[in-house]
ROSE-4610 file (N, C-alpha, C; in Angstrom, 1 decimal, always signed):
// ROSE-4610
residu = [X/X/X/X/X/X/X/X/X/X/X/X/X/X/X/X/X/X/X/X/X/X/X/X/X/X/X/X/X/X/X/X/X/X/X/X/X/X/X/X/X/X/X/X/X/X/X/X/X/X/X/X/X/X/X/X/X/X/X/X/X/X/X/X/X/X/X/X/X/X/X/X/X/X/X/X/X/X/X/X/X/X/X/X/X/X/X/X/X/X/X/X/X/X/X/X/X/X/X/X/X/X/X/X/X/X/X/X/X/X/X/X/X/X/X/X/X/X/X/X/X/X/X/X/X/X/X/X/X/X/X/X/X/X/X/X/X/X/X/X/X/X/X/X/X/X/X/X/X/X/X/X/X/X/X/X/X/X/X/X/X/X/X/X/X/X/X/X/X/X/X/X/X/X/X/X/X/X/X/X/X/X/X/X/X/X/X/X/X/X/X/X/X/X/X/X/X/X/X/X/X/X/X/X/X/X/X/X/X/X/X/X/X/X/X/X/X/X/X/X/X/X/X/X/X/X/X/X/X/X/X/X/X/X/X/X/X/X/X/X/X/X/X/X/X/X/X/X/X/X/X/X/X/X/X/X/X/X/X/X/X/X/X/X/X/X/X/X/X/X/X/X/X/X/X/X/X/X/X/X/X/X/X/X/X/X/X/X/X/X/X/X/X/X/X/X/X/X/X/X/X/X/X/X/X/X/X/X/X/X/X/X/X/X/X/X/X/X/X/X/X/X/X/X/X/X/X/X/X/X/X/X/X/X/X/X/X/X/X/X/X/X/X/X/X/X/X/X/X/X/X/X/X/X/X/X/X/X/X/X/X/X/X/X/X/X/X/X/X/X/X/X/X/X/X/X/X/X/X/X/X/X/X/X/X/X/X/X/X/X/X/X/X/X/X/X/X/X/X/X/X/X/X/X/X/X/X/X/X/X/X/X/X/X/X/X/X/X/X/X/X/X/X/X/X/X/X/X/X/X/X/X/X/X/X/X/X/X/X/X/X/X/X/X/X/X/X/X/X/X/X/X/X/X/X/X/X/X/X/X/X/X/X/X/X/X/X/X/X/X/X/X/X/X/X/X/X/X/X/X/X/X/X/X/X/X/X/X/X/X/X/X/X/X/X/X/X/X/X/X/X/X/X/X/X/X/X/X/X/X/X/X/X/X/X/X/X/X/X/X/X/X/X/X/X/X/X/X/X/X/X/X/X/X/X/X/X/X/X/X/X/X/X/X/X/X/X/X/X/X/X/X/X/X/X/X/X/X/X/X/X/X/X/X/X/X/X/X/X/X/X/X/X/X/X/X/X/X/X/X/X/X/X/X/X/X/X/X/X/X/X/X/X/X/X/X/X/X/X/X/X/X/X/X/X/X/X/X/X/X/X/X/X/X/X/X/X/X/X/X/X/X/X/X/X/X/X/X/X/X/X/X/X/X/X/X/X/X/X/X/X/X/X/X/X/X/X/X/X/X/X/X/X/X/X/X/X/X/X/X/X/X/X/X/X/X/X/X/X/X/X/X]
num = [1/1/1/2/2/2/3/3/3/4/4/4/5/5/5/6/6/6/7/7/7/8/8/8/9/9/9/10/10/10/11/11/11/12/12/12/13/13/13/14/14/14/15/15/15/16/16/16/17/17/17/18/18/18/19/19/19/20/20/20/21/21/21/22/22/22/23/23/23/24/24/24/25/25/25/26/26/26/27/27/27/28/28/28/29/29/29/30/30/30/31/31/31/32/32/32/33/33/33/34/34/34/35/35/35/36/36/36/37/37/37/38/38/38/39/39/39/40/40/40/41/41/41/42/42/42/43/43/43/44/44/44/45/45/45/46/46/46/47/47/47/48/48/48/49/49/49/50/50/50/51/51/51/52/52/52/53/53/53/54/54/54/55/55/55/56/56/56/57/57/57/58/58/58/59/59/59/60/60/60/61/61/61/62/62/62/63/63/63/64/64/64/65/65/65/66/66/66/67/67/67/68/68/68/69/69/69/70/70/70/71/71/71/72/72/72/73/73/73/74/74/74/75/75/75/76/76/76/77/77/77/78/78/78/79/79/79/80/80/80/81/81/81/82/82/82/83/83/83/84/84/84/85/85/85/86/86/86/87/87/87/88/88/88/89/89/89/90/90/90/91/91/91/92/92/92/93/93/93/94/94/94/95/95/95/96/96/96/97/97/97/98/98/98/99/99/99/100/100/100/101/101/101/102/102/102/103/103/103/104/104/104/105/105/105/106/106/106/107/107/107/108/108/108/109/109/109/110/110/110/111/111/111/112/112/112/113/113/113/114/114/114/115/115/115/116/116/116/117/117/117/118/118/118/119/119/119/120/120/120/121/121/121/122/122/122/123/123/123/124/124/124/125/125/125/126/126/126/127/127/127/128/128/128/129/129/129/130/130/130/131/131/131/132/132/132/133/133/133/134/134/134/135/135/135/136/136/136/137/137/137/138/138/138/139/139/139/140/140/140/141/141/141/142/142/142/143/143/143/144/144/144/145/145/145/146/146/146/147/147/147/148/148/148/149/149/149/150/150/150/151/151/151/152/152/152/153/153/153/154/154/154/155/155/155/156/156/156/157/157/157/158/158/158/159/159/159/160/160/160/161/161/161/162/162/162/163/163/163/164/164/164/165/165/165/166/166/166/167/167/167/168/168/168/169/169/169/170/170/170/171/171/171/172/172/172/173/173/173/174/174/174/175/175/175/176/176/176/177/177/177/178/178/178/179/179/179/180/180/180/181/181/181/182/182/182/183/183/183/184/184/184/185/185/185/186/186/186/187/187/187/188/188/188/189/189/189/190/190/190/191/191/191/192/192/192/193/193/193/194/194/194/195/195/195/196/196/196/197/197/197/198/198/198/199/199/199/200/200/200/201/201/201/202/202/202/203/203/203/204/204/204/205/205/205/206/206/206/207/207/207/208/208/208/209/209/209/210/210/210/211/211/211/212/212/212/213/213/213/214/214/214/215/215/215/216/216/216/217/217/217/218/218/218/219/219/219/220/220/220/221/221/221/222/222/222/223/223/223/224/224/224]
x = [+5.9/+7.4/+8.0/+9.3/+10.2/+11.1/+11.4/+12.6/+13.7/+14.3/+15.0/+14.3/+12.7/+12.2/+11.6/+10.4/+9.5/+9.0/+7.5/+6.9/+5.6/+5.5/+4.9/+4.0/+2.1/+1.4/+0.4/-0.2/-0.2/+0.3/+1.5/+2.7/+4.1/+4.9/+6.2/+6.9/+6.6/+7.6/+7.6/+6.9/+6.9/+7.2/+6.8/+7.1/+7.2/+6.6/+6.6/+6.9/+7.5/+7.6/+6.6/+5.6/+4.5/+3.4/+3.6/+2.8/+1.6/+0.3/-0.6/-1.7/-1.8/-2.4/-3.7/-4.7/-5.7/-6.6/-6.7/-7.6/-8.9/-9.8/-10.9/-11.2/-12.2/-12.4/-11.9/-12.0/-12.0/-10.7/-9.4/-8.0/-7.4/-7.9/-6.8/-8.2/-8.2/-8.8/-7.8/-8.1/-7.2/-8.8/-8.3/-9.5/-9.1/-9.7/-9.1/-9.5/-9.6/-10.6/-9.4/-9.9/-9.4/-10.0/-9.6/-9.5/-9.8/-9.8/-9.7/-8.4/-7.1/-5.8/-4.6/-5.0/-4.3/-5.3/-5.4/-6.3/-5.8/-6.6/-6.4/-5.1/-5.2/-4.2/-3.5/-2.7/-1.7/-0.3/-0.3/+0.2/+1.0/+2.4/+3.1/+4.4/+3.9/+5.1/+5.5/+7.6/+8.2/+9.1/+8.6/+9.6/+8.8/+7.2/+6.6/+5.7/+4.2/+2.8/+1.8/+2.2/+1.2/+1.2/+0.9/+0.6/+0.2/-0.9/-1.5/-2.6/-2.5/-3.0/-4.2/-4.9/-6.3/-6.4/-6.5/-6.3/-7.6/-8.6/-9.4/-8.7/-8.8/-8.5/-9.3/-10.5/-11.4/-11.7/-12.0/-12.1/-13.4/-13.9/-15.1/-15.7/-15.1/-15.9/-15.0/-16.2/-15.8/-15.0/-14.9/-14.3/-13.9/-13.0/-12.7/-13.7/-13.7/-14.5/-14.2/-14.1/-14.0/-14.9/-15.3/-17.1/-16.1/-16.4/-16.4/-18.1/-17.9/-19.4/-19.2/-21.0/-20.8/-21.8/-21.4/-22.4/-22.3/-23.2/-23.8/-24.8/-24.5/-25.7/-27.0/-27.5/-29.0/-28.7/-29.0/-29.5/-29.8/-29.7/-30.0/-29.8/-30.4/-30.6/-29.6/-29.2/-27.3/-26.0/-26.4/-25.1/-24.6/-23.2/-22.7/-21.4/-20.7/-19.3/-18.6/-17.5/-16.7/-15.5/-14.9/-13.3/-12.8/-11.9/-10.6/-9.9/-9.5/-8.5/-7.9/-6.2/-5.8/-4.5/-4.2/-2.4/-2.0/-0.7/-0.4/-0.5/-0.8/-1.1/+0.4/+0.3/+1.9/+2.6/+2.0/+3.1/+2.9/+2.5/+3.3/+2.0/+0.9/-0.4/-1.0/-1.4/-2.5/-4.1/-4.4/-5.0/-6.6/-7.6/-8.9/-9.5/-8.8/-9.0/-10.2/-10.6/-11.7/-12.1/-13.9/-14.3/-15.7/-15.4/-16.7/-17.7/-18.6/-19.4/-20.5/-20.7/-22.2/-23.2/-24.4/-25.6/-26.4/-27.6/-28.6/-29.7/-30.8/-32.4/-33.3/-33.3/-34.4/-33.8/-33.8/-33.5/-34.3/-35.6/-36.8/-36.2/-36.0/-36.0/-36.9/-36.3/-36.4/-36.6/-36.5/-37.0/-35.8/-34.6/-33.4/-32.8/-32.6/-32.0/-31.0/-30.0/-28.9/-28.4/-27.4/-26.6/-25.5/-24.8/-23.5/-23.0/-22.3/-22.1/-20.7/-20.3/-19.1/-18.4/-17.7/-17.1/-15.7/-15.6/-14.3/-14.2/-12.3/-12.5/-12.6/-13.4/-13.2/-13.6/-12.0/-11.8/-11.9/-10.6/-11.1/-11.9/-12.5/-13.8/-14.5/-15.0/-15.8/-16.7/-17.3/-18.3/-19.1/-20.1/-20.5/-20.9/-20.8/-20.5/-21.4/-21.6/-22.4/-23.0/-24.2/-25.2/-25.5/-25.4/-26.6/-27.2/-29.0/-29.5/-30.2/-31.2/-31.4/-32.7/-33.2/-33.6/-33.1/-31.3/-30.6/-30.5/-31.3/-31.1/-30.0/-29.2/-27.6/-28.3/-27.2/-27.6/-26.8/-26.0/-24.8/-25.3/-25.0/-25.1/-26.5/-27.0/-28.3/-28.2/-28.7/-28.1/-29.7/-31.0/-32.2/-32.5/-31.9/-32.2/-33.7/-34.2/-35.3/-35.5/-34.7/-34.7/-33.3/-33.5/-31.9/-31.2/-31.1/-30.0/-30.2/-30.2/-30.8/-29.7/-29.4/-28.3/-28.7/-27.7/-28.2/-26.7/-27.2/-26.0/-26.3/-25.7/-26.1/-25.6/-24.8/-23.9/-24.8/-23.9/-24.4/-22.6/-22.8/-23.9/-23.6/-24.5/-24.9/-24.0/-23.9/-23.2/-22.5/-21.5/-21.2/-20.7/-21.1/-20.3/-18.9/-18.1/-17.3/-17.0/-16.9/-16.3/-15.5/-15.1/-13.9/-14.3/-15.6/-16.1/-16.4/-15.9/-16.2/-17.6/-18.6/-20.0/-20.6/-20.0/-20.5/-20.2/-21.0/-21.0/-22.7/-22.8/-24.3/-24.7/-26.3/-26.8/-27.5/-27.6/-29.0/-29.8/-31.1/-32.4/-32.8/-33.3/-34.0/-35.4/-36.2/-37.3/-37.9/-38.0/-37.9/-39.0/-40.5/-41.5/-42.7/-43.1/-43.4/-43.0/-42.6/-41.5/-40.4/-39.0/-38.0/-37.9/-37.6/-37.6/-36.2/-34.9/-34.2/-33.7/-33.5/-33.5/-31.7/-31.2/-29.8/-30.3/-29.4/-29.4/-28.1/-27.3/-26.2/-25.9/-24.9/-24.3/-23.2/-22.9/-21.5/-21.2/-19.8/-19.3/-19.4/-17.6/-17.7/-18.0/-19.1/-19.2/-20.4/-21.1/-21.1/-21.5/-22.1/-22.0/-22.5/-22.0/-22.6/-23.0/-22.0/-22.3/-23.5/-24.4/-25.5/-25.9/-27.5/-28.0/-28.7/-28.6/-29.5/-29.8/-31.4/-32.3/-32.6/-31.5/-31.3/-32.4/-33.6/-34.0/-33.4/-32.7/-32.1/-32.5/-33.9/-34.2/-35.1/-34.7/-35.8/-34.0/-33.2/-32.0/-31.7/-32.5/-33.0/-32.9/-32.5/-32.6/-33.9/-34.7/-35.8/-35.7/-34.8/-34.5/-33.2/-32.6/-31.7/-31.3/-30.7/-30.6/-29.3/-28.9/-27.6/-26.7/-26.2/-25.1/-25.6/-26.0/-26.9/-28.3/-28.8/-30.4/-31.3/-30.6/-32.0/-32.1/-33.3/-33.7/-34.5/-33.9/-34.1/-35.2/-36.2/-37.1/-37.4/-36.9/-36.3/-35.5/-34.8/-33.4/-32.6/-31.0/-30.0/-29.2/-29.5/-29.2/-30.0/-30.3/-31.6/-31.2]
y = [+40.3/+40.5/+39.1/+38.7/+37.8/+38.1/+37.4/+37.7/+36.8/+36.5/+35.6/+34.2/+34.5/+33.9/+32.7/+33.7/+33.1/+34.4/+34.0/+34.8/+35.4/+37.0/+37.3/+38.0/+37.3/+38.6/+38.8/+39.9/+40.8/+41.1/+40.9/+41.4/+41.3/+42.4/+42.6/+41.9/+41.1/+40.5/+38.8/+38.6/+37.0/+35.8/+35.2/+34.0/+32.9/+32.6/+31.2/+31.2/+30.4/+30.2/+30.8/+30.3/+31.3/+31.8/+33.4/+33.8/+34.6/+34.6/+34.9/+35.9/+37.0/+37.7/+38.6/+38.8/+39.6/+39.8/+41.3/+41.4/+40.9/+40.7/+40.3/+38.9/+38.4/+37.4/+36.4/+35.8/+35.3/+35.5/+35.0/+35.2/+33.9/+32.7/+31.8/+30.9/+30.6/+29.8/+28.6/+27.2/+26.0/+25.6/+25.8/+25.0/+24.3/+23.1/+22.3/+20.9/+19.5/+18.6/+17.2/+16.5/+15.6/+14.4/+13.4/+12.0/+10.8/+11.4/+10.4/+9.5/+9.7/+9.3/+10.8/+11.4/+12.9/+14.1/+14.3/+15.9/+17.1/+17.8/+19.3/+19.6/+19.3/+19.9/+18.9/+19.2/+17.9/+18.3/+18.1/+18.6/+17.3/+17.1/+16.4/+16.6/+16.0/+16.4/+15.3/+15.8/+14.5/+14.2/+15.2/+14.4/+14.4/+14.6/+15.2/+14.4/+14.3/+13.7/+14.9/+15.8/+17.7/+18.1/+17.4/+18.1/+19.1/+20.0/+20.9/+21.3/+22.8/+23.0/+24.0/+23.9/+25.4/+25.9/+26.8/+27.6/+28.7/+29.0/+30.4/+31.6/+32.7/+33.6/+34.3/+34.8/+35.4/+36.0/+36.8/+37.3/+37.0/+36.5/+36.2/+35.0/+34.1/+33.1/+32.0/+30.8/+30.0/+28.7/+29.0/+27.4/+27.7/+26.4/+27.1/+25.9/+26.3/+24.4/+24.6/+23.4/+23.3/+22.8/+23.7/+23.4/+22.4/+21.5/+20.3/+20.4/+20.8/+20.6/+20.4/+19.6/+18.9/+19.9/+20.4/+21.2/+21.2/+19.8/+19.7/+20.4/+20.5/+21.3/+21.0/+19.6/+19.0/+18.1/+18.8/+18.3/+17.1/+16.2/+15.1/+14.0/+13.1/+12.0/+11.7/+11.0/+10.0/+11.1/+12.7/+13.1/+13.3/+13.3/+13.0/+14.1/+14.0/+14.1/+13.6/+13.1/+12.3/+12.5/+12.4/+12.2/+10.7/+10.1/+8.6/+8.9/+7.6/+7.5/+6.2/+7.0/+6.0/+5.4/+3.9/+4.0/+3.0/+2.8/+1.1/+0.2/-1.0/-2.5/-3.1/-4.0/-4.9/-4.7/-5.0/-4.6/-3.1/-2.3/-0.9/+0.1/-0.5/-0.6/+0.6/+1.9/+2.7/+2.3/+2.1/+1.3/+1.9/+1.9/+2.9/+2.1/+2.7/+1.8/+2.0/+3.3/+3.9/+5.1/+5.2/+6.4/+7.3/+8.6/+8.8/+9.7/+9.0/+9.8/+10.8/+11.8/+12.6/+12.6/+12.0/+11.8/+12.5/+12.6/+12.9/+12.1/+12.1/+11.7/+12.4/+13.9/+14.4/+15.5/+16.3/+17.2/+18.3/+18.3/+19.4/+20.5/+21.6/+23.1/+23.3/+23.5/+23.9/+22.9/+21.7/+20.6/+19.9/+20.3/+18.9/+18.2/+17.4/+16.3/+15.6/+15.3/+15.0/+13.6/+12.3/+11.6/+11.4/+10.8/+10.5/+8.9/+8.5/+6.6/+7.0/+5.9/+5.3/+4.0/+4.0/+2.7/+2.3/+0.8/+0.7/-0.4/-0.6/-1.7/-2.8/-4.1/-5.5/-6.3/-7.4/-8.2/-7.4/-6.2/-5.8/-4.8/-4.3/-3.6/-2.8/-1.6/-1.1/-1.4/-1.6/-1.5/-0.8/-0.3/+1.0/-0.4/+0.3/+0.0/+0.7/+2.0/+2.8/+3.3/+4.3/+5.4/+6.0/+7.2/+8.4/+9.1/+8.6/+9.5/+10.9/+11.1/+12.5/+13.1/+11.6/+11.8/+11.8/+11.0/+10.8/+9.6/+8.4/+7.3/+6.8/+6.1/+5.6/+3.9/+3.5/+2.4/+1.4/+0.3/-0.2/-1.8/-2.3/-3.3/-3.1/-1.7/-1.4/-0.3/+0.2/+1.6/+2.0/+1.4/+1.9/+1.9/+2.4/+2.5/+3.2/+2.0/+2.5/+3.1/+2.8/+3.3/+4.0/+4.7/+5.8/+5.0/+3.4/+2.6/+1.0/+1.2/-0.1/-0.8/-2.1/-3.1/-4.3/-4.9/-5.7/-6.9/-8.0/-8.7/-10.0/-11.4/-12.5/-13.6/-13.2/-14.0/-13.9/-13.9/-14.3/-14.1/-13.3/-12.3/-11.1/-10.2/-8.6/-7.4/-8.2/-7.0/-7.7/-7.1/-7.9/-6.7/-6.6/-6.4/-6.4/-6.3/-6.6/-5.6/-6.2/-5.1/-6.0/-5.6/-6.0/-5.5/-4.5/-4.3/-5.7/-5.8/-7.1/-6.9/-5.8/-5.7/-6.3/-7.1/-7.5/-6.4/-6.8/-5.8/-5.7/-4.5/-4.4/-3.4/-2.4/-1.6/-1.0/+0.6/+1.1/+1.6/+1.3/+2.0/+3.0/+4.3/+5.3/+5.9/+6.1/+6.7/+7.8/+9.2/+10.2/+11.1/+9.9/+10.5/+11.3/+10.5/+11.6/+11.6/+10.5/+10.0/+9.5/+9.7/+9.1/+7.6/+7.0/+5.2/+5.0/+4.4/+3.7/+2.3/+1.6/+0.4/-0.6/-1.4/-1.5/-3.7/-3.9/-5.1/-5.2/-6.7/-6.8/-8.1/-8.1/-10.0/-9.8/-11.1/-11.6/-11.4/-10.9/-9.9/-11.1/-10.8/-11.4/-10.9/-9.9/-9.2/-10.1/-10.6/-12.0/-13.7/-14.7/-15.5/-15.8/-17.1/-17.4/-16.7/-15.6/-15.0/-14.9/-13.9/-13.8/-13.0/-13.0/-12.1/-11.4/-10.1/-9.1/-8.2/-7.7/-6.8/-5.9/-5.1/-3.7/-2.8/-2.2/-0.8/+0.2/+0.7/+1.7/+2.8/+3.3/+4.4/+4.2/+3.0/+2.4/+1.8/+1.9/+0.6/-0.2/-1.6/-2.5/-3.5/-4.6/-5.9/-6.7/-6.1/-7.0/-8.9/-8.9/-10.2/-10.5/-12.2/-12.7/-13.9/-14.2/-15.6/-15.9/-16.9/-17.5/-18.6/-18.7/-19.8/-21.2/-21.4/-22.6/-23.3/-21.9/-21.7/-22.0/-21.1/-20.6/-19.3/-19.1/-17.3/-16.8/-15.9/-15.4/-13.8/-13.5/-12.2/-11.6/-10.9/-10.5/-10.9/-11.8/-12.2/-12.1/-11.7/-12.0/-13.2/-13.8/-15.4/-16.5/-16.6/-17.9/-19.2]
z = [+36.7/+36.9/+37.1/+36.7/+36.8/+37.3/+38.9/+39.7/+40.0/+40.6/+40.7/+41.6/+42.2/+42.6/+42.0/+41.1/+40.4/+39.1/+39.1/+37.8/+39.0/+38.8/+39.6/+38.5/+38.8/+38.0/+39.1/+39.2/+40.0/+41.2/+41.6/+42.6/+41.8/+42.3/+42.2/+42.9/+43.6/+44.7/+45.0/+43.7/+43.8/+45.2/+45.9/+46.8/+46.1/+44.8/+44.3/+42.9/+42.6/+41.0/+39.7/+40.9/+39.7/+41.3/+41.1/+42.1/+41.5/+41.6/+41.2/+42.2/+42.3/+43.4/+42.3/+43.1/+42.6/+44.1/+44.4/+45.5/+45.4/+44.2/+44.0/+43.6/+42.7/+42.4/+41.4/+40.7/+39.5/+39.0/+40.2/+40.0/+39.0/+38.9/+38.2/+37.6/+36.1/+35.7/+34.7/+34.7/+33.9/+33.5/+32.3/+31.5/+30.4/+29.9/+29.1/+28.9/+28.0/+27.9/+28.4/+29.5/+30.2/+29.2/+29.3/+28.7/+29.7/+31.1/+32.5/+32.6/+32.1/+31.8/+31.9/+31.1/+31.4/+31.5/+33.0/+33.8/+33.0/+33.2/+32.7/+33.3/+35.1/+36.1/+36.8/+37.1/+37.9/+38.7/+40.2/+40.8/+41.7/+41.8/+41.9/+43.3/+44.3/+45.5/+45.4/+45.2/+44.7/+46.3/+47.0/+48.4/+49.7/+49.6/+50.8/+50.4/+51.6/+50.9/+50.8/+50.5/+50.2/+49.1/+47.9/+46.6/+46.7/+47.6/+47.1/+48.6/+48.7/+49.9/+49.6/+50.4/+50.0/+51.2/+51.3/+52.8/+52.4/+53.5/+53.4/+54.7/+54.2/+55.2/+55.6/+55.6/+55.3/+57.3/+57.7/+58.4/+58.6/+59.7/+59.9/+59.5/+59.1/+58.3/+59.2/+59.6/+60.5/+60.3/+58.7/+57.9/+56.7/+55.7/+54.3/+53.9/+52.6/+51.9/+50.4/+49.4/+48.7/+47.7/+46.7/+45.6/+44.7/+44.3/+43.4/+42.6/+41.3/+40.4/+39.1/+39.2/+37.5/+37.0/+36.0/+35.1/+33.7/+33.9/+32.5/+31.4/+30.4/+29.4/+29.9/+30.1/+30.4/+31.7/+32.6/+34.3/+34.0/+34.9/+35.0/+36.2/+36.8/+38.1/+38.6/+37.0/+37.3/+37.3/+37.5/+37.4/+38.9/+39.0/+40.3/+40.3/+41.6/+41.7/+42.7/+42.4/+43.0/+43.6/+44.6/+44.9/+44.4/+44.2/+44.1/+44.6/+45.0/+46.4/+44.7/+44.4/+43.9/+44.2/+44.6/+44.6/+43.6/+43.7/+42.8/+43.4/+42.7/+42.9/+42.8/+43.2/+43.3/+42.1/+40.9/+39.7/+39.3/+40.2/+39.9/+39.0/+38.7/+38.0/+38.7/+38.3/+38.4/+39.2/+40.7/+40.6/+41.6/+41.4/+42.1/+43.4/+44.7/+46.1/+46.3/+46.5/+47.5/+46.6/+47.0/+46.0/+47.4/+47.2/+47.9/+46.4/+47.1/+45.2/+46.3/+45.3/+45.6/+44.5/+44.8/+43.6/+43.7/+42.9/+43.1/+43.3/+44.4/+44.6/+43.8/+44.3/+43.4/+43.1/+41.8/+41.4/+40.6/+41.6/+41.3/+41.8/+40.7/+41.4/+42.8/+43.7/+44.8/+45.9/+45.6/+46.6/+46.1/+46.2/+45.7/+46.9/+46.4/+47.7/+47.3/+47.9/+47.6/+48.2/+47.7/+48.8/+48.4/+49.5/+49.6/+49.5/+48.5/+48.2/+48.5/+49.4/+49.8/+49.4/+48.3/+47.2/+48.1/+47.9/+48.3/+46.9/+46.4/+45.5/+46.3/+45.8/+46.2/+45.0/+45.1/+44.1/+42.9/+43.0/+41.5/+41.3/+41.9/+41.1/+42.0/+41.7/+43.0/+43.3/+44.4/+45.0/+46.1/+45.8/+46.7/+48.4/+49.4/+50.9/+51.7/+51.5/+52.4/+51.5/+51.9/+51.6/+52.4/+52.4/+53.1/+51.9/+52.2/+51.3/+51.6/+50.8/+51.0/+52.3/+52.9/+54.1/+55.5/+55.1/+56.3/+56.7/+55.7/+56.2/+55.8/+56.4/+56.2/+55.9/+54.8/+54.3/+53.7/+54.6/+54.7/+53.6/+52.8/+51.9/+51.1/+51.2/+50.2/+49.9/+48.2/+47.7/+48.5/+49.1/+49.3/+50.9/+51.6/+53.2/+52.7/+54.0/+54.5/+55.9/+57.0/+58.1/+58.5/+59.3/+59.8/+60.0/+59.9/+59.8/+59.6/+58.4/+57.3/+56.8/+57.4/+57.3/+56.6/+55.6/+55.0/+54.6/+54.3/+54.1/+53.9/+53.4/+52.8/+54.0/+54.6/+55.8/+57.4/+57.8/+59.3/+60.1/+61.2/+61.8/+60.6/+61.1/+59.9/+61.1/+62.4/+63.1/+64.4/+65.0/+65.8/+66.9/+68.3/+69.5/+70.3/+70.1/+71.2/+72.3/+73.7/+74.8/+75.5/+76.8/+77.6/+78.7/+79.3/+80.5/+81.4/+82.4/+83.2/+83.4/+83.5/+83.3/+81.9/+80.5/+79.7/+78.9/+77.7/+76.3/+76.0/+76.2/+75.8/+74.5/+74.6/+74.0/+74.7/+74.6/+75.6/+74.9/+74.5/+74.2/+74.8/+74.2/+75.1/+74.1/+74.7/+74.0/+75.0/+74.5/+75.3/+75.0/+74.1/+73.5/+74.2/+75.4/+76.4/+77.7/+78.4/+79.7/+79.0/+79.3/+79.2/+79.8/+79.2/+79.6/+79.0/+79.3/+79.2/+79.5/+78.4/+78.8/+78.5/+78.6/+78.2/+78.4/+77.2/+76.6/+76.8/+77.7/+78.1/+77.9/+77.3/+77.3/+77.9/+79.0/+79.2/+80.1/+80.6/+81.5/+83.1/+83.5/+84.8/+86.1/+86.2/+87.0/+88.3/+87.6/+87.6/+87.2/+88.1/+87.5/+86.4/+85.7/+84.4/+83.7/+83.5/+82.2/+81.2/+82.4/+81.7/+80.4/+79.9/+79.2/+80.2/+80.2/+81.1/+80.6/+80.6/+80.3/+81.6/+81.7/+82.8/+82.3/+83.4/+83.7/+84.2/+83.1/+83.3/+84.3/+84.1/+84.1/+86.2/+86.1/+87.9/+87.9/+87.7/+88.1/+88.2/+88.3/+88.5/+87.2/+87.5/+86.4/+86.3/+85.1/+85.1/+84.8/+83.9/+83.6/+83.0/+83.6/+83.1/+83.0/+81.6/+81.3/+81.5/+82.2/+82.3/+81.4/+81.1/+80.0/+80.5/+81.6/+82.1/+81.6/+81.4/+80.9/+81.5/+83.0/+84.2/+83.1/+83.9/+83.6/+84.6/+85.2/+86.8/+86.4/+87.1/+86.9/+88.4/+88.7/+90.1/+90.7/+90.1/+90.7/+89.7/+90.4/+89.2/+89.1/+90.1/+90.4/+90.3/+89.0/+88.6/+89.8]
């Protein structure tokens, strides 16, 4: 039906310009061959930042989500899918900021594994920044993490600290393999003198060792 609203197919009573209702499945398909310049589909908010919304309603169901898939005739390693993050460049230029990709590791029936590449552009051009692969190791300046947090880089430092606690800026170690042991690694902090390095036992309270900006290093004392 055509109302003074919109174009209503399966409802009489249109809410939108083109209203589309089906109690079941397989309500709206756009198919059609993209060029990576002009999409099949293209949706355009000219006074808001909400092109387009997905909403689930479903009674019982604890979330909505959205399937993105590549399905190619012949499977294969390098096939992926992606979101782009695009805006314009100073002359007004079409331009690709940020990308999150999904790959593949292994793509054996029944054993598949999957990761996640995080691209941003630099100088131009993308470059992948992060990984999570298909064991969970996260892997910041290498597409190949080896450990649940595998950092890599050409410079100096690879990571840096900052805090504002007058107790310093530290890290706490715990290992909980068959006694719990906590341990915390501390720099700085005017809590007090000479802004030491301190290797706190967490787990007894107690400061086993500390180096001071002097370069005593005190072991039962926190005053070399």
């Amino acid at each position: 039906r055509i109302d003074n609203v919109g174009l209503g197919i399966g409802t009489t009573a249109p809410d939108y310009k083109l209203d589309v209702r089906k109690a079941g499945y397989d309500v709206f398909l756009a198919s059609g061959q993209s060029n990576g310049n002009y999409p099949v589909a293209k949706f355009i908010d000219e006074t808001d930042a909400s092109p387009a919304w997905f909403e689930g309603r479903r009674s019982g169901d604890p979330g909505a989500g959205i399937f993105i898939r590549h399905n190619p005739a012949s499977p294969a390693t390098n096939n992926n899918t992606f979101v782009r993050f695009q805006m314009n460049d100073a002359a007004g230029n079409k331009t690709n900021y940020a990308q999150v990709k999904a790959g593949i590791d292994v793509n054996t029936d029944g054993s598949e594994g999957g990761n996640l590449q995080f691209y941003t552009s630099q100088a131009g051009s993308f470059t992948e920044q992060m990984r999570i692969d298909d064991a969970g190791n996260v892997g910041i300046g290498t597409t190949a993490p080896a450990v649940k947090l595998d950092v890599r880089d050409a410079g100096w430092p690879i990571a840096a600290f900052h805090g504002t606690s007058e107790y310093g800026t530290g890290i706490q170690l715990y290992n909980t393999h068959t006694t719990d042991q906590a341990w915390a690694i501390i720099g700085g902090g005017t809590s007090q003198s000479n802004y030491p390095l301190k290797f706190y036992d967490q787990t007894n309270a107690v400061y086993r060792m500390v180096l001071d900006n002097t370069g005593k290093l005190g072991i039962g004392t926190t005053s070399p």
